[in-house]
C-alpha positions in Angstrom: 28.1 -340.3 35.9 25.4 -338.5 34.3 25.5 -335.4 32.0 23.6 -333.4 33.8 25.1 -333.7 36.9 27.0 -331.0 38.6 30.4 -331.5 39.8 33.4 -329.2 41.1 35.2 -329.5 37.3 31.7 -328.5 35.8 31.8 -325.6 37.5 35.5 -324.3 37.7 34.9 -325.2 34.0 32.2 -322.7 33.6 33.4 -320.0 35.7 36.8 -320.0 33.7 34.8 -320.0 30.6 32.2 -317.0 31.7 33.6 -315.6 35.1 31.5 -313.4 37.3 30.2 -310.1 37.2 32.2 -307.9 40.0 30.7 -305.3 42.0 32.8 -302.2 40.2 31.4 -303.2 36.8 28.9 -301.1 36.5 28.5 -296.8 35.8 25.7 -294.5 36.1 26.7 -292.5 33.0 23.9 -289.6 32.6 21.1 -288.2 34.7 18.6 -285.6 32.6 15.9 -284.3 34.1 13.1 -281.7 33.7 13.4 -282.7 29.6 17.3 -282.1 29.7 16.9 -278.7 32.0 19.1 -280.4 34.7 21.5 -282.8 32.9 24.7 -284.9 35.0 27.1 -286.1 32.6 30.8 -287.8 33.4 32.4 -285.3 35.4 29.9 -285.1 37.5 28.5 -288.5 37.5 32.6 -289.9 38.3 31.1 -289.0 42.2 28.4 -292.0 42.1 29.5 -294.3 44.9 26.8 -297.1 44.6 23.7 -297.6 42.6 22.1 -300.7 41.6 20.6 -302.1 38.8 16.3 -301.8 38.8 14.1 -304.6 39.2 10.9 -305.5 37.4 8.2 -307.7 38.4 4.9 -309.3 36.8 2.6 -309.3 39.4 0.4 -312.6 39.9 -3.2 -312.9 39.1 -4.9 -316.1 40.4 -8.5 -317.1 38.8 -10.3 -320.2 40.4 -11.9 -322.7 37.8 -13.7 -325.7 38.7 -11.8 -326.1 41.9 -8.0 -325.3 40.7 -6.3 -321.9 40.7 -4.8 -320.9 37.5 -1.8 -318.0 37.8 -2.1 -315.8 35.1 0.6 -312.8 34.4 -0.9 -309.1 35.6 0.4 -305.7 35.4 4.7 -304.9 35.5 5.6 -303.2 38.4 9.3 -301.7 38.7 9.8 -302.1 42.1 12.3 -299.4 43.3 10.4 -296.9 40.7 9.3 -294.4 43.5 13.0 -294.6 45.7 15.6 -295.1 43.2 18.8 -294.3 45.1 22.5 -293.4 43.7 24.7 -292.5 46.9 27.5 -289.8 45.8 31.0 -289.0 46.7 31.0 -285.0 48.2 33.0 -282.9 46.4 35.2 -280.5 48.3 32.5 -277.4 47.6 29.6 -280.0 47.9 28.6 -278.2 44.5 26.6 -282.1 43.6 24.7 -281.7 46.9 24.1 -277.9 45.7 22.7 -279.0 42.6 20.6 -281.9 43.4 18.9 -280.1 46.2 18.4 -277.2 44.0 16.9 -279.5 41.2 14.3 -280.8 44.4 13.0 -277.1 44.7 12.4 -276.9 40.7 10.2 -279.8 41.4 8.1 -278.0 44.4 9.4 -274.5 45.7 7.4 -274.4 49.3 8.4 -270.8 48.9 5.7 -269.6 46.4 4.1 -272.8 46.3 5.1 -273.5 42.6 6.7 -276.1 41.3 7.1 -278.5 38.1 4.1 -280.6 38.3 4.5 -282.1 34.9 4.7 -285.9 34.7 8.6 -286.3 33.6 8.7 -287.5 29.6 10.8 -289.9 28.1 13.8 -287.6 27.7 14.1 -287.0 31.6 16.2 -290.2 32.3 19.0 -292.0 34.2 21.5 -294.0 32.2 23.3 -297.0 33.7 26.0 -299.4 31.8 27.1 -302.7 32.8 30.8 -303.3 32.2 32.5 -306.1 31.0 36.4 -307.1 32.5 38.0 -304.4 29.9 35.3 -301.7 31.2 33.4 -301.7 27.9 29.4 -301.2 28.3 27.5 -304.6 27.3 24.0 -303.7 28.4 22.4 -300.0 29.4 19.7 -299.9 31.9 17.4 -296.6 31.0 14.9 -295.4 33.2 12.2 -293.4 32.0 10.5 -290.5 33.1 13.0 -289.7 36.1 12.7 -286.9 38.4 14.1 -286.2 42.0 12.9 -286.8 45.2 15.0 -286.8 47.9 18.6 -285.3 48.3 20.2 -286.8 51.4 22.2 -285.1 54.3 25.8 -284.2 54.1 26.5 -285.5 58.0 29.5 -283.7 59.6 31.1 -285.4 62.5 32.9 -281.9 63.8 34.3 -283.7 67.4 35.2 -287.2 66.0 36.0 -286.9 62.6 38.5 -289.1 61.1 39.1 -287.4 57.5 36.7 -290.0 55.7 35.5 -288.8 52.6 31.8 -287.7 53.0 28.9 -289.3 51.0 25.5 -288.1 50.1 22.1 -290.1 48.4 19.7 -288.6 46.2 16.4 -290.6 45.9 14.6 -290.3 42.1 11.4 -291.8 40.6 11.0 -293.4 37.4 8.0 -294.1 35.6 9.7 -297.5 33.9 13.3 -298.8 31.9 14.2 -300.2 29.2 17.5 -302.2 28.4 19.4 -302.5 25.1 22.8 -302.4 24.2 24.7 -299.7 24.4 24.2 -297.2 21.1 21.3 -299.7 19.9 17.9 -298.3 20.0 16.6 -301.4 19.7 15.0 -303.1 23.5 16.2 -306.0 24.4 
């Protein structure tokens, strides 16, 4: 039997020795926006239902030379950049939902026509942690340059209802992220 082969022992082995990464193992632990003029820290931030980690691409660039294509690396894109979504829990006095879509009218009041047109800076983020088993962060996700986009519908089901605990999203853009471990300033 070769080394390199890959058998049910190999990989009980492996999985015992590294486990999995579960679905709960993961925060969003700060939202600043507008340079820290609309900040969500833990208490608020305990509401995030679902979130997911960013993605990052290198987009392809194919040059023909003497008959074969070569692929070369291009530009990074980030591809959820424009529609990053965290879903959140409703608070009793939707007082998240209040805040969110108040943040969206700091961005572009149609009432006056004004807005905050700036392009957001580096200290208007979203900070995510990934988790290990004994909930300690092992790796931060930072997106940069965040700002608000969408805040969702609160949906009311006044005939049917059950009593299920009501859930909002909130859509942001980004301009990029950067990972590191958490309280290193150092990228990975």
């Amino acid at each position: 039997m070769s080394k390199s082969e890959q058998t049910i022992k190999k990989f009980f082995d492996q999985a015992s020795r590294r486990d999995f990464a579960r679905d709960f193992l993961f925060r969003v632990t700060s939202i600043s926006l507008r340079n820290g003029a609309f900040s969500m820290g833990v208490d608020d931030l305990v509401y995030a239902k679902t979130a997911k980690l960013p993605t990052r691409q290198i987009e392809n660039v194919s040059t023909s030379y003497m008959g074969l294509d070569f692929n070369l690396p291009g530009r990074a894109k980030y591809g959820d950049s424009s529609a990053y979504t965290i879903e959140f829990y409703c608070d009793a006095e939707a007082s998240l939902h209040k805040r969110l879509l108040s943040e969206t009218r700091e961005v572009f009041n149609d009432a006056n026509s004004t807005g905050d047109y700036k392009i957001a800076d580096e200290n208007s983020t979203i900070v995510l942690h990934q988790l290990d088993k004994n909930l300690v962060a092992f790796r931060e996700y930072k997106l940069i340059g965040a700002s608000i986009r969408d805040c969702g519908a609160l949906e009311g089901k006044i005939s049917d209802g059950t009593g299920a605990v009501v859930s909002f999203s909130a859509q942001f853009a980004y301009h990029y992220f950067i990972t590191s471990v958490p309280g290193n300033t150092q990228e990975e």
